[in-house]
Structure formats: structure tokens, C-alpha cells
C-alpha positions in Angstrom: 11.1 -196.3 87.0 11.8 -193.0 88.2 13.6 -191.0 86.1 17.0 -188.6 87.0 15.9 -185.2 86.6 19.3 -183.9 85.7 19.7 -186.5 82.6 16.2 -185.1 81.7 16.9 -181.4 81.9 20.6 -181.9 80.5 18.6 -184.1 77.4 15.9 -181.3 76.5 17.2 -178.6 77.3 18.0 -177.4 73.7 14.7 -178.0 72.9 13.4 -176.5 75.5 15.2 -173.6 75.2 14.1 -173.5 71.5 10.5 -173.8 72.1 10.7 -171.5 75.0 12.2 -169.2 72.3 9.6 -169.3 69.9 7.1 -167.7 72.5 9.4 -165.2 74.1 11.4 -162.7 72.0 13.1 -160.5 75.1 16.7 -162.9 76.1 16.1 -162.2 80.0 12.7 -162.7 80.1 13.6 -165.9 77.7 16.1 -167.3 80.2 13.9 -166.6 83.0 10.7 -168.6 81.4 13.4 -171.5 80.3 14.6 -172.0 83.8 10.7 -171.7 85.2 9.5 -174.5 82.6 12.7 -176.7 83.7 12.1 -176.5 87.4 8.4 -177.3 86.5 9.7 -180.2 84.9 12.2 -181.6 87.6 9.2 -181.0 90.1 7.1 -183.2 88.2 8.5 -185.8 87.1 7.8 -188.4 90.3 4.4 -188.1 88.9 5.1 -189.5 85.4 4.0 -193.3 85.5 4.7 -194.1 82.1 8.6 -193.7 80.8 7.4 -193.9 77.1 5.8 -190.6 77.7 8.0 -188.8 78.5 9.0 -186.3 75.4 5.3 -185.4 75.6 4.7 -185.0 79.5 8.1 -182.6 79.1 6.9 -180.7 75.6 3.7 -180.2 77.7 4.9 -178.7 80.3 7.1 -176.2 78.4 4.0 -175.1 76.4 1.8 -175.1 79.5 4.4 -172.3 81.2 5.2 -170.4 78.0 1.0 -170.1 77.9 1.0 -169.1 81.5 4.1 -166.8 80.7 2.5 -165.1 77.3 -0.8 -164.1 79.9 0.6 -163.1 82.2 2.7 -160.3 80.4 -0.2 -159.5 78.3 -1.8 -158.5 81.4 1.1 -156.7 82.5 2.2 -155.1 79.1 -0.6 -154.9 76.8 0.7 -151.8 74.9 4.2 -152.9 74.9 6.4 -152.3 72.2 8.0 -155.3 70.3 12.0 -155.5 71.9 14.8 -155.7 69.7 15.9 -159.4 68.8 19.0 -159.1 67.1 21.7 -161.2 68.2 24.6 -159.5 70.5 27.5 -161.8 68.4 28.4 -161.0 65.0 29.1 -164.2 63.4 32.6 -164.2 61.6 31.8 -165.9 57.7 29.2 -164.5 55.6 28.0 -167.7 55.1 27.1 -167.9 59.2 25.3 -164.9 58.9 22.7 -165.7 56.3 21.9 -169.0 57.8 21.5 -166.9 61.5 19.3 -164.5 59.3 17.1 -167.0 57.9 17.0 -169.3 61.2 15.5 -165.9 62.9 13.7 -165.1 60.1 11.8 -168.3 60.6 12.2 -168.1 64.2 10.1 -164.6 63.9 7.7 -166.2 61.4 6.6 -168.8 63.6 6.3 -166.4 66.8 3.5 -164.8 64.0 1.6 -167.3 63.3 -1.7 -168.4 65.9 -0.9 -169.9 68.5 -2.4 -173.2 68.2 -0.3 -173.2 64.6 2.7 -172.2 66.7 2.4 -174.6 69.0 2.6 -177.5 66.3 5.6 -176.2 64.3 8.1 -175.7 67.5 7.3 -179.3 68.1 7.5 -180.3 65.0 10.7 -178.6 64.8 11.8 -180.3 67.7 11.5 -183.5 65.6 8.1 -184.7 67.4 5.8 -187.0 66.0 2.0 -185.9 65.1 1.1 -188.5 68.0 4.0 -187.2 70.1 2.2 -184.0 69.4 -1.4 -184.7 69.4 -0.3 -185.8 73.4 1.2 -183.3 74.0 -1.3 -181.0 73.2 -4.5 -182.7 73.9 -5.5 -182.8 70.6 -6.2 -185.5 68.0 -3.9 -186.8 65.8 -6.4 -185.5 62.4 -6.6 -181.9 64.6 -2.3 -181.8 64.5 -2.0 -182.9 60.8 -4.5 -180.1 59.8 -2.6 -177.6 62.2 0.5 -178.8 60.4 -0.5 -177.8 56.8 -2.3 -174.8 58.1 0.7 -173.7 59.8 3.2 -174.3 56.7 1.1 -172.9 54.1 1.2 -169.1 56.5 4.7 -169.6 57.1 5.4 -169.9 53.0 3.7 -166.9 52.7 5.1 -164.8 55.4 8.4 -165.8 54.2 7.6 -165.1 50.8 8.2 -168.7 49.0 5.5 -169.9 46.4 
């Protein structure tokens, strides 16, 4: 069953754009790695055979290009600076604010952590299952569920919670 490319894109695309986000801090370089990782997608797809598999053959992708991405500017910018990541709108309510704070405070926590840790808490983030995971990442279900833990006990600290 072939799938429509723009019901997939127009389906994951949050996501997407949320993983792609936990790998690239700079918004133009962000946008540009998002729409790179989409167009990989829409170009694969004719060679997904199973439907069933589909959140992990996309999730896979996306981390497949941010790795390529996260290379390729280390080669190019190994001594660079960290950009600024503050957010161009000021929200309105107080109460918007300190929920923007903290979702970029754990936005910025996860971008921290190892990658292979990083890796499973954008998908689990994303509401992925440790075999949804474990698929996507080539890597066994045991090998996710220890990342998991791994992962969540470094974020409590970095984010200062006992």
C-alpha cells in the first residue's frame, strides 16, 4: 500500500520538527535540517513494504540526517561558539513564559546529554514505544530501556530535581 507522502509529512511533521530541534540549536540551520529530513522521507517512502512500520522507518530517517547534519558541521565548525537560543516572541501571561522556560530548559538538557541517551528521550518524547524505538534505532529493546533510565537519571540532575 503505498502511502501519500503529503498525509505523511503533514502527520509528523511536529515531531519531526521537535526531534530535529533537539539536535540543532541555530533556527535557520534547524529549518534547513527539518526540510532535508522531510524530503528524505517523501523520497523514501516507495521503499517501505510494511505500513505498520512506518513511525519507525520515519523517526529513523530524521535521526539518520540530524547524525549526518551534527558531522558535518563539526567538520565545518569545530571551534564554534554555542548561538543564542532564545525565542524571538515574548509570550504575553507569565504563566506562558515559565512553561516556555522550562520546555527549553529541558529542550537544552536533552541536547546535553550523549547522544545515544539523546536519541532515546526525543523519541520517547515523541510518545514512541521502547520497540518503536529499539527499530528505530537498531538496537534492542533491553539496550532502549537501559538508555531510558540512563538518560532520565542525567537529565534529573542537570535539571536539578532529586
Amino acid at each position: 500500500m503505498p502511502f501519500d507522502a503529503h498525509e505523511v509529512v503533514t502527520r509528523f511533521a511536529p515531531a519531526l520538527a521537535r526531534v530535529v530541534a533537539s539536535y540543532e540549536r541555530d533556527h535557520a540551520l534547524r529549518a534547513e535540517l527539518l526540510q532535508e529530513v522531510l524530503m528524505a522521507i517523501v523520497v523514501s517512502l516507495p521503499r517501505l513494504t510494511q505500513p505498520g512500520k512506518l513511525k519507525p522507518f520515519v523517526f529513523r530517517i530524521a535521526h539518520n540526517r540530524s547524525l549526518s547534519h551534527i558531522t558535518q558541521r563539526m567538520r565545518l565548525r569545530a571551534h564554534e561558539q554555542p548561538g543564542n537560543d532564545a525565542d524571538c516572541a515574548t509570550p504575553s501571561h507569565e504563566q506562558s513564559l515559565i512553561q516556555a522556560e522550562r520546555g527549553e530548559r529541558l529542550l537544552e538538557a536533552v541536547r546535553q546529554l550523549a547522544l545515544p541517551y539523546r536519541q532515546v528521550m526525543t523519541l520517547i518524547l515523541e510518545d514512541m514505544s521502547y520497540e518503536e524505538i529499539a527499530e528505530t534505532l537498531g538496537i534492542t529493546i533491553d539496550n532502549v530501556g537501559v538508555r531510558v533510565n540512563r538518560a532520565k537519571k542525567q537529565l534529573k540532575e542537570r535539571l536539578g530535581h532529586e
